[in-house]
NUPAGU-250422 format. One record per atom (N, C-alpha, C, O): residue number from 0; residue in three letters; atom name; x, y, z. Coordinates in Angstrom, 2 decimals, decimal comma, m for minus. Layout:
<pts>
  nr rest atom       x       y       z
 NUM  ALA   CA       X       Y       Z
...
</pts>
This chain:
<pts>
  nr rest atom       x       y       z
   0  UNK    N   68,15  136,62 m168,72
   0  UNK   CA   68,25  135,21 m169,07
   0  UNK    C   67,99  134,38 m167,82
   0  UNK    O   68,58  134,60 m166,76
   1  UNK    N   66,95  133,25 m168,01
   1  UNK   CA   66,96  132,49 m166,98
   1  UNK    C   67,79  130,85 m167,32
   1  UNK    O   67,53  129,98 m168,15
   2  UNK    N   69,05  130,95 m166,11
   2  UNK   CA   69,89  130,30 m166,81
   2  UNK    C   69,75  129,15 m165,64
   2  UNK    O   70,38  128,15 m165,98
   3  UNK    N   69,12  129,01 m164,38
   3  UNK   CA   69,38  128,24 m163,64
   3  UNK    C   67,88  127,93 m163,25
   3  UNK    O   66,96  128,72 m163,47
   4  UNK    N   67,70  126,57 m162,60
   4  UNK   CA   66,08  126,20 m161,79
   4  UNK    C   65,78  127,12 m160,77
   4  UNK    O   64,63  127,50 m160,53
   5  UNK    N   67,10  127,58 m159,98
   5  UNK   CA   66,48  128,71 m159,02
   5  UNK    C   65,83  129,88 m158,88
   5  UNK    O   65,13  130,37 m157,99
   6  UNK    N   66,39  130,41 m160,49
   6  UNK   CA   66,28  131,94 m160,90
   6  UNK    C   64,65  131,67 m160,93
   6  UNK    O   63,75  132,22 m160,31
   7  UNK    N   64,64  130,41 m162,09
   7  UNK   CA   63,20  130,16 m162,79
   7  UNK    C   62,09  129,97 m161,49
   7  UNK    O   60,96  130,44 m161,57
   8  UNK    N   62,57  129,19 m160,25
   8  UNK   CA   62,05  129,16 m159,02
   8  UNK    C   61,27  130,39 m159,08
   8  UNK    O   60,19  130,60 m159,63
   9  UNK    N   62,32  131,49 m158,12
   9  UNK   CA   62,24  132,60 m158,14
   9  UNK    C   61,14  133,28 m159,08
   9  UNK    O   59,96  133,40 m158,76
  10  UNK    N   61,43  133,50 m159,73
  10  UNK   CA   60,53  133,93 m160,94
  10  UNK    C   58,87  133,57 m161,37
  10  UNK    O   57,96  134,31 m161,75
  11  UNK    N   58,91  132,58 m161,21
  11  UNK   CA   57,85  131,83 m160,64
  11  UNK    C   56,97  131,88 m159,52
  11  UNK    O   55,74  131,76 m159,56
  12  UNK    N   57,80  132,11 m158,33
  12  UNK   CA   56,94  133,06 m156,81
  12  UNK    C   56,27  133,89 m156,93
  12  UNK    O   55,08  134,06 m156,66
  13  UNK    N   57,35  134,72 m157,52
  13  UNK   CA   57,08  136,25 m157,51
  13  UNK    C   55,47  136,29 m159,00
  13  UNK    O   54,52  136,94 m158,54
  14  UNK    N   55,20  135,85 m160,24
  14  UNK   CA   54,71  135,74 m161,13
  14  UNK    C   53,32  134,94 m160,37
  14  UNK    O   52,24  135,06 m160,94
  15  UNK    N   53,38  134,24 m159,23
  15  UNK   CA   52,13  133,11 m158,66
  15  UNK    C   51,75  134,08 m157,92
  15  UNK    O   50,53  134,21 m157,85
  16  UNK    N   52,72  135,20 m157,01
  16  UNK   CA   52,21  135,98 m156,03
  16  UNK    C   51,31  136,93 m156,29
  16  UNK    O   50,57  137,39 m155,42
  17  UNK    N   51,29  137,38 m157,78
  17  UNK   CA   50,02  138,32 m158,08
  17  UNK    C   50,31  139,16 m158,52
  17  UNK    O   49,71  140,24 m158,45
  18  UNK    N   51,64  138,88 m159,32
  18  UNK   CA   52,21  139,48 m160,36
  18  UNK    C   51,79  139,91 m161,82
  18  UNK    O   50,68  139,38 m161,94
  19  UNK    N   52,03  140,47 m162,80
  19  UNK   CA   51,86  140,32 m163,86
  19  UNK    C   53,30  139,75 m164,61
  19  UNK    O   54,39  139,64 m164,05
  20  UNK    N   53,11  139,56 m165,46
  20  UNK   CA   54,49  138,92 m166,12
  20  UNK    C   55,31  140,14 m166,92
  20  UNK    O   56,40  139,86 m167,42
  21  UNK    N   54,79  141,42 m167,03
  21  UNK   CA   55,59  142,64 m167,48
  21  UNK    C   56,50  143,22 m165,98
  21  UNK    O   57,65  143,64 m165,86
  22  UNK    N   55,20  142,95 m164,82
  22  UNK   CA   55,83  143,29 m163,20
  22  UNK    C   56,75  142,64 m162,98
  22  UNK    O   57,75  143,17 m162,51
  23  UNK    N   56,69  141,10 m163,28
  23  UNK   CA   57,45  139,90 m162,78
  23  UNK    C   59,22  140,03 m163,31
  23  UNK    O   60,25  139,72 m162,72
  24  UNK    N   58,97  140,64 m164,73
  24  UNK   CA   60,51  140,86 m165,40
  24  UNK    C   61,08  141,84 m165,07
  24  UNK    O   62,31  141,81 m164,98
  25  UNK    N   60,01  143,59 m164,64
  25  UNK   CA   60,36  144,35 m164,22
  25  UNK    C   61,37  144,57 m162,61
  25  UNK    O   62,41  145,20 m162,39
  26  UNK    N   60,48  143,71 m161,69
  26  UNK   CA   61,29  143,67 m160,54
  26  UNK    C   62,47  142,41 m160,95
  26  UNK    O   63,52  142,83 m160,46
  27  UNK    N   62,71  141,27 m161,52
  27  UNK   CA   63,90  140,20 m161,43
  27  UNK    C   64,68  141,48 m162,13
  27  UNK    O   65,57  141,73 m161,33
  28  UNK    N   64,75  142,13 m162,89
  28  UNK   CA   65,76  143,15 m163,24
  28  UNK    C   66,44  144,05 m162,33
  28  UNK    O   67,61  144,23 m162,02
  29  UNK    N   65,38  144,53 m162,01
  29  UNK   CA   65,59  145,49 m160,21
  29  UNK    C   66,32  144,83 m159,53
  29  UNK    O   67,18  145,52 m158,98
  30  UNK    N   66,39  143,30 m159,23
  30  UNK   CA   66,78  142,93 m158,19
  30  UNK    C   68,06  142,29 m158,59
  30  UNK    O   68,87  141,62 m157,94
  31  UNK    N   68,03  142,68 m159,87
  31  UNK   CA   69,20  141,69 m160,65
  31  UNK    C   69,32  140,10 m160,47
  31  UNK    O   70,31  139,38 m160,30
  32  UNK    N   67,98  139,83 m160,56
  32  UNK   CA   67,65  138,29 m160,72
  32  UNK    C   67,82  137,47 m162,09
  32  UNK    O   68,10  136,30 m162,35
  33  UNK    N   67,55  138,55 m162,80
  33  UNK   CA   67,52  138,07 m164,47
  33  UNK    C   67,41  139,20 m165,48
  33  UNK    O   67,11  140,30 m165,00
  34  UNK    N   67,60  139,12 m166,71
  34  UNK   CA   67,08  139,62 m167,80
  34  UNK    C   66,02  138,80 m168,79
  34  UNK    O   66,39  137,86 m169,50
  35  UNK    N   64,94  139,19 m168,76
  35  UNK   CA   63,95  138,22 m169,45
  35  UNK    C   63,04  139,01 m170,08
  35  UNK    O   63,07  140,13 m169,58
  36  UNK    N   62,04  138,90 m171,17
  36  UNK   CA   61,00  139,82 m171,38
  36  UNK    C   60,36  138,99 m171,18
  36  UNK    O   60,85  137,88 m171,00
  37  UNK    N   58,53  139,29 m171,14
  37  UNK   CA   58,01  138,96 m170,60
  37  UNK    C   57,24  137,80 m171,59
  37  UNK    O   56,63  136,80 m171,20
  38  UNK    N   57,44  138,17 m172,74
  38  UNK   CA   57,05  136,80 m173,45
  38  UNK    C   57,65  135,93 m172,98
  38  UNK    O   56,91  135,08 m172,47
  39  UNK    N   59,08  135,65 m172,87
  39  UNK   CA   60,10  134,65 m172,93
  39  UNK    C   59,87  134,13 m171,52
  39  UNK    O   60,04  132,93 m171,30
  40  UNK    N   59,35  135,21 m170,23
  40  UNK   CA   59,01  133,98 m169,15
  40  UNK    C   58,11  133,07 m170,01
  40  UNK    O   58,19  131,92 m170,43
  41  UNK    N   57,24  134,07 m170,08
  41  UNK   CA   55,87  132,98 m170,46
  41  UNK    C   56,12  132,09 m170,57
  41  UNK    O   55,93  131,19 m169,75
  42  UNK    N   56,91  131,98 m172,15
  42  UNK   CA   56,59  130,57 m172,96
  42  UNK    C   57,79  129,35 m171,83
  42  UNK    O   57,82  128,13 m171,70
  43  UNK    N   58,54  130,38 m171,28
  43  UNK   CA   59,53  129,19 m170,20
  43  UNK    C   58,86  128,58 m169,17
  43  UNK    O   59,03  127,44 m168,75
  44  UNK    N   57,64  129,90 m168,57
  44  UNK   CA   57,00  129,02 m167,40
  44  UNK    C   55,93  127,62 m168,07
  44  UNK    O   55,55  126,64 m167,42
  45  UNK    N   55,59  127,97 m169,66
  45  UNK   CA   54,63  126,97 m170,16
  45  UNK    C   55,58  125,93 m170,50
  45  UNK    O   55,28  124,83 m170,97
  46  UNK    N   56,46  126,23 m170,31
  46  UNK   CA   57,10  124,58 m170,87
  46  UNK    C   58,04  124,36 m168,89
  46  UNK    O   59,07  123,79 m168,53
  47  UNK    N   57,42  124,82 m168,46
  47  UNK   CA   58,15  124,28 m167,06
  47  UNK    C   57,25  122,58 m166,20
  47  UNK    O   57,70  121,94 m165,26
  48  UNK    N   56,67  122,47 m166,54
  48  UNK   CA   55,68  122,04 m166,11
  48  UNK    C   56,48  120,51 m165,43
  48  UNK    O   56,03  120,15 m164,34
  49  UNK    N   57,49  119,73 m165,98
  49  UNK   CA   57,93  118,56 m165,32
  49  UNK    C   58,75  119,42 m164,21
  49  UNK    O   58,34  119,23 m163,06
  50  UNK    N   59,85  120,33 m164,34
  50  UNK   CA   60,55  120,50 m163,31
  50  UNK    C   59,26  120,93 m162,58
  50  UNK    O   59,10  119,90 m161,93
  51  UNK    N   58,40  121,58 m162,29
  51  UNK   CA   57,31  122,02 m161,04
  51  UNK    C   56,72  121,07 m160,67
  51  UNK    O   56,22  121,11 m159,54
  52  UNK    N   56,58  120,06 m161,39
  52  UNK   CA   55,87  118,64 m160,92
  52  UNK    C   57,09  117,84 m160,38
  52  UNK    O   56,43  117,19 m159,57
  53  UNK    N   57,89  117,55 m160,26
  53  UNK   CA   59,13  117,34 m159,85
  53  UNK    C   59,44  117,58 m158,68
  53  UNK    O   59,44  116,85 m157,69
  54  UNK    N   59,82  119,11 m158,86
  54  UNK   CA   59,65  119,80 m157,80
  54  UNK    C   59,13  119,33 m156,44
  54  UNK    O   59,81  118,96 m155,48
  55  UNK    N   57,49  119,42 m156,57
  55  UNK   CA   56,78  119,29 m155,52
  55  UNK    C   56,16  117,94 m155,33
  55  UNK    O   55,06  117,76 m154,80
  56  UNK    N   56,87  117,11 m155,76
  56  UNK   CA   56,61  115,45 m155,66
  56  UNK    C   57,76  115,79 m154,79
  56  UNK    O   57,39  115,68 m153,62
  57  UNK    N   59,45  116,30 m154,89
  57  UNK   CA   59,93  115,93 m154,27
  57  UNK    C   59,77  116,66 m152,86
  57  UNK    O   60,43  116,08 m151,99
  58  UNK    N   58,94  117,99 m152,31
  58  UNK   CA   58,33  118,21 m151,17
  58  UNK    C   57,03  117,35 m150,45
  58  UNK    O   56,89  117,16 m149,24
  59  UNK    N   56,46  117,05 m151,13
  59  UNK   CA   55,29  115,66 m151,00
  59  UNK    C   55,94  114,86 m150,32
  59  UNK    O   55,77  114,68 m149,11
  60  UNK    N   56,91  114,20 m151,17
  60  UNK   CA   57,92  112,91 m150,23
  60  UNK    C   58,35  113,04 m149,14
  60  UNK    O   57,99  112,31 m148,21
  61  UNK    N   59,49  114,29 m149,01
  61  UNK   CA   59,85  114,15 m147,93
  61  UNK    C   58,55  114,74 m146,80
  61  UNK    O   58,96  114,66 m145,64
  62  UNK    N   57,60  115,12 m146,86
  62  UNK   CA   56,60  115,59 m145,72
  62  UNK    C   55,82  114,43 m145,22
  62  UNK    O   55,11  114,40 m144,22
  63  UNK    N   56,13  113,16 m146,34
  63  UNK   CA   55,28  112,04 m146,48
  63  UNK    C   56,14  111,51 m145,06
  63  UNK    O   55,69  111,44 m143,91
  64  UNK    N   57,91  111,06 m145,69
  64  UNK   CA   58,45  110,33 m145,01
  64  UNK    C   58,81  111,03 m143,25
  64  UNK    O   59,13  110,18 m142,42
  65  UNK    N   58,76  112,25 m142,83
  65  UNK   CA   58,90  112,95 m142,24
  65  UNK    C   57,28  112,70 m140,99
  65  UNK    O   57,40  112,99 m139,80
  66  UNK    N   56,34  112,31 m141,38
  66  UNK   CA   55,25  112,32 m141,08
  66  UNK    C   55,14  110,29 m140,67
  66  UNK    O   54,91  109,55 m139,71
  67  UNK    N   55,32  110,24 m141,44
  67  UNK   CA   55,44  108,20 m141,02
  67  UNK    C   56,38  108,42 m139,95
  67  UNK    O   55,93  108,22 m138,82
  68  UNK    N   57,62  108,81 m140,02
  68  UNK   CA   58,61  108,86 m138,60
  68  UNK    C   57,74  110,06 m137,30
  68  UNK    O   58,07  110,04 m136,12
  69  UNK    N   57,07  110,63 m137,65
  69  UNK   CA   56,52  111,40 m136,35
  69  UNK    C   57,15  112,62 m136,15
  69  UNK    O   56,91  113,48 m135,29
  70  UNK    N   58,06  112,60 m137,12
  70  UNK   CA   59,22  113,78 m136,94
  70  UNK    C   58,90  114,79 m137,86
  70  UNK    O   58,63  114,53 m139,03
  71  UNK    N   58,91  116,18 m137,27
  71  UNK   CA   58,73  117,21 m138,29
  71  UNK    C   59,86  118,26 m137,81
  71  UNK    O   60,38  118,34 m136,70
  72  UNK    N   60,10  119,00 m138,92
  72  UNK   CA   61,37  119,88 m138,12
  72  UNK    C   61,30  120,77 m137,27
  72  UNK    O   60,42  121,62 m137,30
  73  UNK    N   62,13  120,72 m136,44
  73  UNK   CA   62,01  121,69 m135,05
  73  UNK    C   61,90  121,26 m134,02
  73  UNK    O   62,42  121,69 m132,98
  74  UNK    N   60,69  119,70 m134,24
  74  UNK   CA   60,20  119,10 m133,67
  74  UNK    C   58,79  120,34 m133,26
  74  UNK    O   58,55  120,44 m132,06
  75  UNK    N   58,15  121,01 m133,98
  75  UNK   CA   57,22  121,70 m133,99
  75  UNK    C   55,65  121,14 m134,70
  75  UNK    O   55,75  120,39 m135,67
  76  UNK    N   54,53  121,42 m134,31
  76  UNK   CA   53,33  121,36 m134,98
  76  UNK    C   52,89  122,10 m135,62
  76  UNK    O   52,46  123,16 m135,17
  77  UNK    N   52,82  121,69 m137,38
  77  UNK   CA   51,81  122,74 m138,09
  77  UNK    C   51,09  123,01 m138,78
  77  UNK    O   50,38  122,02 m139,01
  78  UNK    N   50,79  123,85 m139,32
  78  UNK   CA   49,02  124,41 m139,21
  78  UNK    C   49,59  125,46 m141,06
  78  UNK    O   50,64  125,99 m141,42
  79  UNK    N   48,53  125,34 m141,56
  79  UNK   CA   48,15  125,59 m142,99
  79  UNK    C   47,04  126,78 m142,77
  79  UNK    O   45,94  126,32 m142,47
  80  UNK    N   47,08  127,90 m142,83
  80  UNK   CA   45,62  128,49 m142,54
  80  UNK    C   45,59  129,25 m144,05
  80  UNK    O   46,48  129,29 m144,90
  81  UNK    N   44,35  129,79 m144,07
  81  UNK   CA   43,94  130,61 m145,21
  81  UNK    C   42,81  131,36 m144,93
  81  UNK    O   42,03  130,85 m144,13
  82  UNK    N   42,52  132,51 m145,41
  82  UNK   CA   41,50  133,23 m145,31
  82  UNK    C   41,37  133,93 m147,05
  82  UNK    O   42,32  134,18 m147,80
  83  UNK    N   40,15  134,09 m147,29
  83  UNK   CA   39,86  134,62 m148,45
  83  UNK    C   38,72  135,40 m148,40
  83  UNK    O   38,15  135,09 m147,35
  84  UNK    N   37,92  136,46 m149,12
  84  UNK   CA   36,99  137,11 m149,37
  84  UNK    C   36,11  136,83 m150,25
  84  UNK    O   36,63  136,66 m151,35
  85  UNK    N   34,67  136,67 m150,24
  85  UNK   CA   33,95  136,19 m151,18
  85  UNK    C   32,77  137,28 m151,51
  85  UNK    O   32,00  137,49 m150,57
  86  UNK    N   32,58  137,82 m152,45
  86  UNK   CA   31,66  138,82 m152,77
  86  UNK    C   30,91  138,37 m153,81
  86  UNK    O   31,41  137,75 m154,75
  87  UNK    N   29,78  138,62 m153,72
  87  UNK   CA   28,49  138,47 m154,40
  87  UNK    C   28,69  139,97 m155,23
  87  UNK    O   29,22  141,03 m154,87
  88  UNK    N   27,81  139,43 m156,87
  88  UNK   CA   28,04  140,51 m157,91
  88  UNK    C   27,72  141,78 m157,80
  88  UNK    O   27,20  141,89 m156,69
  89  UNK    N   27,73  143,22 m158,55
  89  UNK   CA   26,54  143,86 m157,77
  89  UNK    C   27,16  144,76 m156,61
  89  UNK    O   27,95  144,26 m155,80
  90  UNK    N   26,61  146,82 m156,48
  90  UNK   CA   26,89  147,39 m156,26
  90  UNK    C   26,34  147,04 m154,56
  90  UNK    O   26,73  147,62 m153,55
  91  UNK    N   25,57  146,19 m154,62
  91  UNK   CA   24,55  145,51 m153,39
  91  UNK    C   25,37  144,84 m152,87
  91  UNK    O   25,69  145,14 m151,72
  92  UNK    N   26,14  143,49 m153,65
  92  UNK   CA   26,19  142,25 m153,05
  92  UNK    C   27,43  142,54 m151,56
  92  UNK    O   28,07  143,47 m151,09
  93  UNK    N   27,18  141,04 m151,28
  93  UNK   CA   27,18  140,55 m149,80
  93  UNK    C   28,72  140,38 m149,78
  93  UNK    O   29,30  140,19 m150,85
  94  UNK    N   29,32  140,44 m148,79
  94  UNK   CA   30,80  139,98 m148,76
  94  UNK    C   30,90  139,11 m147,41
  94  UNK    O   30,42  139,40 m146,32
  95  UNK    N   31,56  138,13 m147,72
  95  UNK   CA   32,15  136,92 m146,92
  95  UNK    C   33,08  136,73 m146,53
  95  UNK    O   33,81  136,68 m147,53
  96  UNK    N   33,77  136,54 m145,54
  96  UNK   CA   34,84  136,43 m145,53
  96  UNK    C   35,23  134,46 m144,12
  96  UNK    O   34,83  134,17 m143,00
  97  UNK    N   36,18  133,72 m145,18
  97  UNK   CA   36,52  132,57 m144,88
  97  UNK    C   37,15  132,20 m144,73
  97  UNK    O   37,62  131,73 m145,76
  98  UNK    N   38,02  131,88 m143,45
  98  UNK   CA   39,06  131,59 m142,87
  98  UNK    C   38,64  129,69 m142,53
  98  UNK    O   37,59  129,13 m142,20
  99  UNK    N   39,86  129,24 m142,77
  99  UNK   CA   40,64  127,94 m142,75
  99  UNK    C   41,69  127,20 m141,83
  99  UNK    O   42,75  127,73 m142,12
 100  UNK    N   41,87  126,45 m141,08
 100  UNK   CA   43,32  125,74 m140,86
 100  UNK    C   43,09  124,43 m141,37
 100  UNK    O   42,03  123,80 m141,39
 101  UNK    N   44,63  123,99 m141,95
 101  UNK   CA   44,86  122,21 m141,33
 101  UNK    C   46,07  122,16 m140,89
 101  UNK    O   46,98  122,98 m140,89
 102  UNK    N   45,98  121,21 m140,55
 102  UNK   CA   47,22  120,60 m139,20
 102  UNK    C   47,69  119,50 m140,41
 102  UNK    O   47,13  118,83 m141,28
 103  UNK    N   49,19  119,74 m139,88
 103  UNK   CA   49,50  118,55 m140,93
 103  UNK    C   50,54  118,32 m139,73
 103  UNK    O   51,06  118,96 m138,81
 104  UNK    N   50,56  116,81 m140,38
 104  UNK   CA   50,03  116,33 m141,51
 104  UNK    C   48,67  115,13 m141,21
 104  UNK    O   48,36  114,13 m141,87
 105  UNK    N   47,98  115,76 m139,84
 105  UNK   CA   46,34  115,15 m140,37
 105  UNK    C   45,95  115,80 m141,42
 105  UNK    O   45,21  115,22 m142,21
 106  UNK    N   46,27  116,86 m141,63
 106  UNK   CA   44,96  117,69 m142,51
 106  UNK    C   43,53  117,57 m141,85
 106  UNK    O   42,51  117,43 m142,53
 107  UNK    N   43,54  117,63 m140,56
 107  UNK   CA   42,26  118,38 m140,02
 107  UNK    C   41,73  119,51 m139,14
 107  UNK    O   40,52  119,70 m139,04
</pts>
């Protein structure tokens, strides 16, 4: 049962991280995070959609207001990076690979 926003948090990470949603119920059990099947995330993560928008309006804000004052925590600078792989179709094709930073909060 997901009885709290945190569990559903939780649950949610782990399900974005590259989970499947049979994996996702399998380990919150393991870890004794929850009891859920995997329909019942589903249809909970499809109706989650204001608390996640919510959510991350309320991380938006404070990075907003945190960024107008000059102040970030730690008093540290940081950096967003990403790298991904890009392959062309095909026992042939080409592979890419594309790495990223931004600095926030320029974002450049």
């Amino acid at each position: 049962m997901v009885g709290d926003a945190e569990t559903l948090l939780r649950l949610l990470l782990m399900h974005g991280s590259g989970l499947s949603l049979e994996q996702t119920v399998l380990r919150a059990q393991e870890q004794r995070i929850g009891k859920i099947s995997a329909v019942a995330l589903f249809k909970r993560l499809r109706s989650s959609e204001a608390f996640l928008r919510s959510l991350a309006l309320g991380v938006l804000e404070q990075v907003q207001r945190r960024s107008e004052q000059g102040q970030w925590p730690g008093g540290y600078r940081y950096r967003i990076i990403d790298a991904t792989i890009v392959k062309e179709l095909g026992a042939t094709g080409s592979s890419w690979r594309i790495h990223y930073s931004l600095r926030l909060p320029d974002l450049y």
